[in-house]
DRENPAZA-323375 format. One record per atom (N, C-alpha, C): residue in one letter; chain; z, y, x; atom name; residue number from 1. Coordinates in steps of 0.05 Angstrom, whole numbers, always signed. Layout:
   type   mol       up    north     east   atom   seq
      a     A        Z        Y        X     CA   NUM
...
//
This chain:
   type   mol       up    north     east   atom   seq
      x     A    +4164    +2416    +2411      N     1
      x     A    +4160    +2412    +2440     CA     1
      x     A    +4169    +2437    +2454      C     1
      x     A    +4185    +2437    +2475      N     2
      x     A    +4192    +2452    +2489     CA     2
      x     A    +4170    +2467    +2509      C     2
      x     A    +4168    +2492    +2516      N     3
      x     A    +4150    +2502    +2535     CA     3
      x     A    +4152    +2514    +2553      C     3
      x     A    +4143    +2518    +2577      N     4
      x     A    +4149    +2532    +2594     CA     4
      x     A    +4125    +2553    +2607      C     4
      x     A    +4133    +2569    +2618      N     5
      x     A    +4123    +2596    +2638     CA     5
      x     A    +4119    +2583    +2665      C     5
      x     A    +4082    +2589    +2671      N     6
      x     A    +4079    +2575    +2695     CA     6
      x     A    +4070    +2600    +2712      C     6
      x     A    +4079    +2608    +2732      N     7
      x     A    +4070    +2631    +2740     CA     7
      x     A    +4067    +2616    +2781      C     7
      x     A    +4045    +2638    +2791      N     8
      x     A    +4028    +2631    +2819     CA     8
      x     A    +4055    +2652    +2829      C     8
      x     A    +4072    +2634    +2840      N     9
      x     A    +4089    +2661    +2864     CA     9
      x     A    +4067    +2663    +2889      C     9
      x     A    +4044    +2660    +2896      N    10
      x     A    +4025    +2664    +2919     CA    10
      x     A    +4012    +2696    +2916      C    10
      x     A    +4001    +2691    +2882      N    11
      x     A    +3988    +2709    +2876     CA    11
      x     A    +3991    +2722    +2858      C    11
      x     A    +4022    +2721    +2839      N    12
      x     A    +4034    +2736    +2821     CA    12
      x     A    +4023    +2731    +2790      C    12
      x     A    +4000    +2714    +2797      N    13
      x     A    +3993    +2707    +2768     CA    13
      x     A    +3999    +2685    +2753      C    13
      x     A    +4003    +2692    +2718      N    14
      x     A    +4017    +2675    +2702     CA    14
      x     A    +3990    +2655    +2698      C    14
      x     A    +3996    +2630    +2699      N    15
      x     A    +3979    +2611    +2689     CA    15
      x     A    +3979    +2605    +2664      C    15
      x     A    +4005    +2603    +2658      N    16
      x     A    +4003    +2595    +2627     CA    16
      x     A    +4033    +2611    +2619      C    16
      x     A    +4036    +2627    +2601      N    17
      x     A    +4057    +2628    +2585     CA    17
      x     A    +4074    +2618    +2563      C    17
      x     A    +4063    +2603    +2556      N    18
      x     A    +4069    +2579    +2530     CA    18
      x     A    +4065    +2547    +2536      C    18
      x     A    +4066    +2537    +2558      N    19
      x     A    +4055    +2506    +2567     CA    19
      x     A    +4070    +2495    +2551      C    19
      x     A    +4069    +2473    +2538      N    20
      x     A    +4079    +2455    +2528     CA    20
      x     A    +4088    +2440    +2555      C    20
      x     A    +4110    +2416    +2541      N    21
      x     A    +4119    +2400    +2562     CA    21
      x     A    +4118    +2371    +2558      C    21
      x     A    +4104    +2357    +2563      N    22
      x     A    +4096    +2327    +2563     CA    22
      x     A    +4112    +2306    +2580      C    22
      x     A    +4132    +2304    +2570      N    23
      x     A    +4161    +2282    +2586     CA    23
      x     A    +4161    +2261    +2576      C    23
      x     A    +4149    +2249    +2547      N    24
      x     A    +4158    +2232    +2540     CA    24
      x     A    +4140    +2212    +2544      C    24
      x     A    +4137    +2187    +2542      N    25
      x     A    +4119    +2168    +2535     CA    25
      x     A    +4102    +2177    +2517      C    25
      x     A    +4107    +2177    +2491      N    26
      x     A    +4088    +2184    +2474     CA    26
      x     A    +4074    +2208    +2472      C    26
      x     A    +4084    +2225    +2489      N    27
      x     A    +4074    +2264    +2482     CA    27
      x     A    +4054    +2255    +2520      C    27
      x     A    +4064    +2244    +2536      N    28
      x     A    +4042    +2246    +2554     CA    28
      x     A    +4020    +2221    +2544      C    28
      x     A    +4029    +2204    +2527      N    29
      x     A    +3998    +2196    +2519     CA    29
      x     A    +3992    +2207    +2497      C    29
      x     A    +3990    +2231    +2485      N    30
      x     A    +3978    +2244    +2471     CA    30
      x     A    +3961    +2263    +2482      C    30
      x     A    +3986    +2278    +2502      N    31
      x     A    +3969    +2296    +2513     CA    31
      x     A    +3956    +2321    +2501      C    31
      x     A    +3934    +2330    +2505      N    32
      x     A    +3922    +2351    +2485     CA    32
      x     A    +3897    +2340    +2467      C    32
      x     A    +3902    +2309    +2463      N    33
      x     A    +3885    +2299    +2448     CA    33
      x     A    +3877    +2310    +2426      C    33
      x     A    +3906    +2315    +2406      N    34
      x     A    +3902    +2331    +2374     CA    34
      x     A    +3901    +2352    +2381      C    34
      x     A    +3883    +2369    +2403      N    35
      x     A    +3884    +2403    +2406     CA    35
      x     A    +3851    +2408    +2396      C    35
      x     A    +3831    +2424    +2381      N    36
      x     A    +3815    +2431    +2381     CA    36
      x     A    +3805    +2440    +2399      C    36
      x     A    +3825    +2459    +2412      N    37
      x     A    +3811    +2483    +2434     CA    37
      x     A    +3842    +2490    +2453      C    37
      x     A    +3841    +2504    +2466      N    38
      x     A    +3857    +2511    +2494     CA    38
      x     A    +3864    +2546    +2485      C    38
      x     A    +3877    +2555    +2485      N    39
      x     A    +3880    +2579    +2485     CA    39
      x     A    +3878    +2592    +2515      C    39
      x     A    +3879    +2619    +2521      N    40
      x     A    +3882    +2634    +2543     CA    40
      x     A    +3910    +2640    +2538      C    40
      x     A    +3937    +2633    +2562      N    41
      x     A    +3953    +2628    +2564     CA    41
      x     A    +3978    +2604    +2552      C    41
      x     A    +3963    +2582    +2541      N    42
      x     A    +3974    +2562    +2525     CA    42
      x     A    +3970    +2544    +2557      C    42
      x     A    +3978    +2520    +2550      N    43
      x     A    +3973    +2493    +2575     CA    43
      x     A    +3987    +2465    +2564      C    43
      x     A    +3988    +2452    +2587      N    44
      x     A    +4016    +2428    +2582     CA    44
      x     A    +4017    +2417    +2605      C    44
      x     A    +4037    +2408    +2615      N    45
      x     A    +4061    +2397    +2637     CA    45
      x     A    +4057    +2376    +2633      C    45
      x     A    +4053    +2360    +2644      N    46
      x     A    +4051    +2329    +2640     CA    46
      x     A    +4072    +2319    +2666      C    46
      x     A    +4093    +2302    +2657      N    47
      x     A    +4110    +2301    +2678     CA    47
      x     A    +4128    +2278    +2676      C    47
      x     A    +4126    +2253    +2692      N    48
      x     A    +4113    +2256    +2713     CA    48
      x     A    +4085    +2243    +2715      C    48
      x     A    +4065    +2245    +2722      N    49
      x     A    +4038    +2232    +2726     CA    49
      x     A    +4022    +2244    +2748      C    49
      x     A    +3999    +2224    +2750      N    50
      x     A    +3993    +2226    +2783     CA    50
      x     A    +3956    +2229    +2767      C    50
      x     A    +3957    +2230    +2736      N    51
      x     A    +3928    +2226    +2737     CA    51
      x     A    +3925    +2234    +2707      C    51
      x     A    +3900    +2243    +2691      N    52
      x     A    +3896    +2251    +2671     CA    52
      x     A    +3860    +2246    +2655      C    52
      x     A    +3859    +2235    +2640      N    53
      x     A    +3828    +2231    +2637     CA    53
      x     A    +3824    +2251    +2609      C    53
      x     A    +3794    +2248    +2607      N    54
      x     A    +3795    +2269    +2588     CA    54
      x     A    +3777    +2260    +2570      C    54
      x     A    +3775    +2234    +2559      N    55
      x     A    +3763    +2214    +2539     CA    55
      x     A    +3775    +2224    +2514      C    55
      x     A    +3761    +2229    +2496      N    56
      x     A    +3765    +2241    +2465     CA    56
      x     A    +3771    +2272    +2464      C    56
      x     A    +3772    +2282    +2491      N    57
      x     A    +3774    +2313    +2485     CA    57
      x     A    +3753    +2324    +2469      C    57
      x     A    +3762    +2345    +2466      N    58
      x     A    +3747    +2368    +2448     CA    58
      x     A    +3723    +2395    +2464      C    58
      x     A    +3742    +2396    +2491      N    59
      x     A    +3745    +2419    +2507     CA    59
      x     A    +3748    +2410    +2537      C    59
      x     A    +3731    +2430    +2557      N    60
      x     A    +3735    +2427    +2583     CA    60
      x     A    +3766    +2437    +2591      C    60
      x     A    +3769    +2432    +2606      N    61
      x     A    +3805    +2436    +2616     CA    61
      x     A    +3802    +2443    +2649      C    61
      x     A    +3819    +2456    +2662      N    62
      x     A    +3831    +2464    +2685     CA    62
      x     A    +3852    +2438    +2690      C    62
      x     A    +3854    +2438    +2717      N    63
      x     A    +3879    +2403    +2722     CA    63
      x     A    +3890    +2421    +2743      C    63
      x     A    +3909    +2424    +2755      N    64
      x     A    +3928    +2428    +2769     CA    64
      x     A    +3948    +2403    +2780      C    64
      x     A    +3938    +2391    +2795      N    65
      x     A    +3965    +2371    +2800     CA    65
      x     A    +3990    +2375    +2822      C    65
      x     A    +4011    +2371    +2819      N    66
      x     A    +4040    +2390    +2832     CA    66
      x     A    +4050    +2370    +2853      C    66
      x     A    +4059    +2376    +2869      N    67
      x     A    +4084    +2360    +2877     CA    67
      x     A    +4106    +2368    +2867      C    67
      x     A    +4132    +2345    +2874      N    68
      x     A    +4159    +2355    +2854     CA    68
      x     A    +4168    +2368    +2869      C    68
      x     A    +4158    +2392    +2876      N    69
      x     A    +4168    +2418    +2889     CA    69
      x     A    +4157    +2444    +2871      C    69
      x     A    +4127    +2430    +2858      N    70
      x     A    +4111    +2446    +2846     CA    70
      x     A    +4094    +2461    +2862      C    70
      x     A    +4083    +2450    +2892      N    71
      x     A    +4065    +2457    +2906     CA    71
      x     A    +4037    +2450    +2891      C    71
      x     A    +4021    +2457    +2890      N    72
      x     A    +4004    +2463    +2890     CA    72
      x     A    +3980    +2436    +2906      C    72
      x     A    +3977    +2413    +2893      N    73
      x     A    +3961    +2396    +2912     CA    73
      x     A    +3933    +2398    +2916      C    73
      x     A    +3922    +2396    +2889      N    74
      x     A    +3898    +2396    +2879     CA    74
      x     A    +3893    +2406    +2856      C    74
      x     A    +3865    +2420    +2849      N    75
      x     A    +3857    +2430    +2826     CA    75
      x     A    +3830    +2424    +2825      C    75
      x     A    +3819    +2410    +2798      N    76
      x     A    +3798    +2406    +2787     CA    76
      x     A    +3790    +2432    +2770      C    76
      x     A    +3762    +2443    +2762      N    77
      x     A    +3755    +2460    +2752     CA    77
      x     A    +3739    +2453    +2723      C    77
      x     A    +3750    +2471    +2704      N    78
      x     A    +3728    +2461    +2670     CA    78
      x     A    +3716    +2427    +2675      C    78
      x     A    +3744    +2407    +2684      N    79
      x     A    +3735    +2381    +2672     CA    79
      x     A    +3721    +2373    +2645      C    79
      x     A    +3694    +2361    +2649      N    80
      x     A    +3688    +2355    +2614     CA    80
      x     A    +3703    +2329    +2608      C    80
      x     A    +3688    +2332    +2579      N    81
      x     A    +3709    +2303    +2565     CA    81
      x     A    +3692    +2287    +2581      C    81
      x     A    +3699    +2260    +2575      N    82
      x     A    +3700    +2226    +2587     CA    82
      x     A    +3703    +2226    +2621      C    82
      x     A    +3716    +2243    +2633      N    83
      x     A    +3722    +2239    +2662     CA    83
      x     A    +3753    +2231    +2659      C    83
      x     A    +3756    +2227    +2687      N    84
      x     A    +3790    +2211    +2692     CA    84
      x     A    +3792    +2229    +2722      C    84
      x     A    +3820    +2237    +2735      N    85
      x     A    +3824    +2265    +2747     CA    85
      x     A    +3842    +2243    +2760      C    85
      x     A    +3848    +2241    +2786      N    86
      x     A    +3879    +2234    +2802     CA    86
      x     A    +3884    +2248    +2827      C    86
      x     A    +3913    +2244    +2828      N    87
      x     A    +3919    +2252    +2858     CA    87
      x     A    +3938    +2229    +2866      C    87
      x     A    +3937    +2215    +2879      N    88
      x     A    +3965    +2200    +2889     CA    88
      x     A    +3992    +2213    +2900      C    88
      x     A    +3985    +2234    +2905      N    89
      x     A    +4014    +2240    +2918     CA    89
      x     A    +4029    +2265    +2888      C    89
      x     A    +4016    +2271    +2871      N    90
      x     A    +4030    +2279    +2855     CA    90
      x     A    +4047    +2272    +2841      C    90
      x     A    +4065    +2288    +2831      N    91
      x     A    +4095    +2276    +2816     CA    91
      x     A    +4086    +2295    +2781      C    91
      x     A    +4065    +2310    +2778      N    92
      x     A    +4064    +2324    +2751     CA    92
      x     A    +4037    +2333    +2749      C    92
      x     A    +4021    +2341    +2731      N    93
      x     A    +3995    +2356    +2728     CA    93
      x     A    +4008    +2375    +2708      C    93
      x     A    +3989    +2396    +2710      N    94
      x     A    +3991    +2423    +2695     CA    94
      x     A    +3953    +2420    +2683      C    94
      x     A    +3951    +2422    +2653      N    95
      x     A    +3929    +2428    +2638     CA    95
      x     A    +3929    +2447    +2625      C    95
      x     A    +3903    +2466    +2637      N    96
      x     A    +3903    +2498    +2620     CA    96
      x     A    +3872    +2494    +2610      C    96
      x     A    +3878    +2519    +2596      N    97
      x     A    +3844    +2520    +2599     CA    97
      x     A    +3822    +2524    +2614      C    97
      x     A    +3798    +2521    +2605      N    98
      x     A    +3771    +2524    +2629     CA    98
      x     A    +3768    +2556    +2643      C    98
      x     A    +3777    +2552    +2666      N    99
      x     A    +3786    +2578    +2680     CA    99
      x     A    +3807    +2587    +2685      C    99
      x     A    +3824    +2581    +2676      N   100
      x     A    +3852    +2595    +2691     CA   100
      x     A    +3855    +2591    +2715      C   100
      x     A    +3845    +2572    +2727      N   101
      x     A    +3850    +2568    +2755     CA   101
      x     A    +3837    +2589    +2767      C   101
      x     A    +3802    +2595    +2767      N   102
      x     A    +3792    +2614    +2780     CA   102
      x     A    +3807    +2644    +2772      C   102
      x     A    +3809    +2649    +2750      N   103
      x     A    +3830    +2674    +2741     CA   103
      x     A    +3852    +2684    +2758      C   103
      x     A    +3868    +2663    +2761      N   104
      x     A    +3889    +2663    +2769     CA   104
      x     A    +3899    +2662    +2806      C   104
      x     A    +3869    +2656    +2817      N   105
      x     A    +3871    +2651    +2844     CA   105
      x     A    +3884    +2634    +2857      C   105
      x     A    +3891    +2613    +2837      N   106
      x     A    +3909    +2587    +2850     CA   106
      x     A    +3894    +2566    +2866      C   106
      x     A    +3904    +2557    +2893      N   107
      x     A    +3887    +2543    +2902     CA   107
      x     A    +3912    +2524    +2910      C   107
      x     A    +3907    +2496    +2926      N   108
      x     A    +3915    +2486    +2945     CA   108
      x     A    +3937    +2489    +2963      C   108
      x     A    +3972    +2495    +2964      N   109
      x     A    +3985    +2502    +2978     CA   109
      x     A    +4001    +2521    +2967      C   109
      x     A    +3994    +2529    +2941      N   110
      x     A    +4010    +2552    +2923     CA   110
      x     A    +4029    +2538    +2918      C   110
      x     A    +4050    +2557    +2913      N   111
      x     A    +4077    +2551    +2892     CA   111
      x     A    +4073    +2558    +2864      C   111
      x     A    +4083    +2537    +2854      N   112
      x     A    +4081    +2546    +2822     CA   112
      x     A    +4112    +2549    +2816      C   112
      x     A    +4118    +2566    +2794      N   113
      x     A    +4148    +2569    +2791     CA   113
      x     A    +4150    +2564    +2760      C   113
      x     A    +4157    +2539    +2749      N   114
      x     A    +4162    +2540    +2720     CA   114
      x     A    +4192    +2544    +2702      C   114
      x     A    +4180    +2567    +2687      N   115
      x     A    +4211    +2574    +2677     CA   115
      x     A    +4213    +2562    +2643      C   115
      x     A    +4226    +2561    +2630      N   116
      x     A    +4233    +2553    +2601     CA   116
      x     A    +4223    +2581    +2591      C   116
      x     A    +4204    +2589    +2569      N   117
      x     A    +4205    +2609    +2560     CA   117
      x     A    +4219    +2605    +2531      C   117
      x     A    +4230    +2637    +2525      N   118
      x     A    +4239    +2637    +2502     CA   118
      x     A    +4236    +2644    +2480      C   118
//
């Protein structure tokens, strides 16, 4: 799976440096289902989707949902498992772990800038 560098151009901070990237049918219905745990700087890109639940997780999660500009719409905080997360006007969600959002100072109206890391 391919990954990318999600970094806050608002507030200079990296969200995730290793995100995985969830494009396909089958990798966005997997999701981070087979993940035990979330690392500090790991994630995944789910793209495109407007919504994400968290039935069979393991682990609370951070939600980030984007527009296809990668603004910044909405962010849920340490979702637990069996909830369901949406935004309608999103075109992608970003899943990190529990806290990167507060870490990172990302709110509502940020730019996110995702690069291919290598």
């Amino acid at each position: 799976m391919r990954a990318v560098r999600v970094l806050n151009t608002a507030t200079g901070a990296v969200l995730a440096d290793r995100a995985g990237v969830a494009s396909t049918s089958e990798s966005r219905r997997t999701g981070l289902l087979k993940h035990a745990s979330l690392n500090a700087g790991e994630g995944l890109w789910i793209v495109p989707s407007e919504g994400v639940h968290t039935v069979g997780m393991k682990f609370p999660i951070d939600i980030v949902f984007l527009s296809r500009t990668r603004t910044v719409l909405k962010t849920c905080h340490a979702v637990p498992k069996w909830r369901v997360a949406l935004c309608l006007r999103a075109h992608s969600v970003l899943e990190l772990p529990a806290g990167a959002i507060a870490a990172s100072g990302t709110a509502p109206g940020h730019q996110l800038q995702l690069t291919t890391s290598d």
